[in-house]
N, C-alpha and C positions, 0 to 999 in steps of 0.2 A: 350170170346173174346170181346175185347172193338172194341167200334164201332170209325164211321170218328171223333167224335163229343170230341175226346179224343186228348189232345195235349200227344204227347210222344215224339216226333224228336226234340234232341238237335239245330237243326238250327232253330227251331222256336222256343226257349227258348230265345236262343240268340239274337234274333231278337227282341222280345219282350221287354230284358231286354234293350238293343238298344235303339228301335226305339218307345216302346211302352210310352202311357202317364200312368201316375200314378195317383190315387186316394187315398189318406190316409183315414182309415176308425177308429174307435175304437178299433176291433175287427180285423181287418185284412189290406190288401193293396191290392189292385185289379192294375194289369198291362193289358193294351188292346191296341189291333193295330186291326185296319183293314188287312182282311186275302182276301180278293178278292171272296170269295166263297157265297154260296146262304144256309150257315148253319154257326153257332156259335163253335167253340171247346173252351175247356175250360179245366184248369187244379188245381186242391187244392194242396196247397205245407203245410208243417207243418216242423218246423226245430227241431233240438234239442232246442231251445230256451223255446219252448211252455212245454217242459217239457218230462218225460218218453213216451214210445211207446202209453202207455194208454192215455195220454193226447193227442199224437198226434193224432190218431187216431179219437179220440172225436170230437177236430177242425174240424178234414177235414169231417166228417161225419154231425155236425154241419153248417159248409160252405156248404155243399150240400145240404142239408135239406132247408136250407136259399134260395139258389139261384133255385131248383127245384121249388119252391114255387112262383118263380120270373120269370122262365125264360120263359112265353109264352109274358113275358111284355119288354122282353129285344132287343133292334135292331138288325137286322139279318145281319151276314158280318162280324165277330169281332172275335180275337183269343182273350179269358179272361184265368187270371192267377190273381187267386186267393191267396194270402200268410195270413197265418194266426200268428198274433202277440202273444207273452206270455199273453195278457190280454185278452185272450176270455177263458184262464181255469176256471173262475167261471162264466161264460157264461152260460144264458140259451137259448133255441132256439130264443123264442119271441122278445130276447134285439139284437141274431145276423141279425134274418129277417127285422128286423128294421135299424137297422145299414146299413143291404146289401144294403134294397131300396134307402135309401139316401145315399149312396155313388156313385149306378150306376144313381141315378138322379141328382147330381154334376155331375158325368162324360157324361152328356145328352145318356146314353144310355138305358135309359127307353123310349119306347114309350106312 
């Protein structure tokens, strides 16, 4: 069972794609709004873009790896919607956790 901390409701997809700002990264596109709440949710997307199953899956396990790494640094209140771009396939963790940090510290959501 996924917990709160998990975007899955189509009306906050859409809201985000809405209302959210955007941050272009290397490796991915980060989408955030403020969600009213006193905890973070967050969601990794992978399109066909990035490549077969197996790629996808890599991304999004990669983006998590990255942001897990990150998130006790990240400001609390925010729906994140992570997208991963076809250029993080020859990615390795090091170059996305690097990447993550300075895109959420353009988007001032590091503390």
């Amino acid at each position: 069972m996924l917990g709160p901390d998990v975007l899955r409701d189509k009306r906050d997809f859409d809201r985000l794609y809405r209302k959210g700002a955007k941050v272009h990264g290397r490796y991915f596109v980060i989408i955030f709004a403020r969600n009213g709440r006193s905890y973070n949710r967050r969601a990794f997307l992978a399109s066909k873009k990035v490549g077969n199953a197996v790629a996808r899956n890599r991304a999004r396990r990669l983006m998590k790896e990255a942001h897990r790494s990150l998130a006790s640094r990240v400001k609390i209140g925010y729906d994140l919607l992570f997208i991963a771009r076809n250029t993080i396939a020859g990615a390795g963790c090091p170059e996305v956790t690097r990447t993550m940090k300075a895109s959420l510290s353009k988007g001032k959501l590091l503390e």
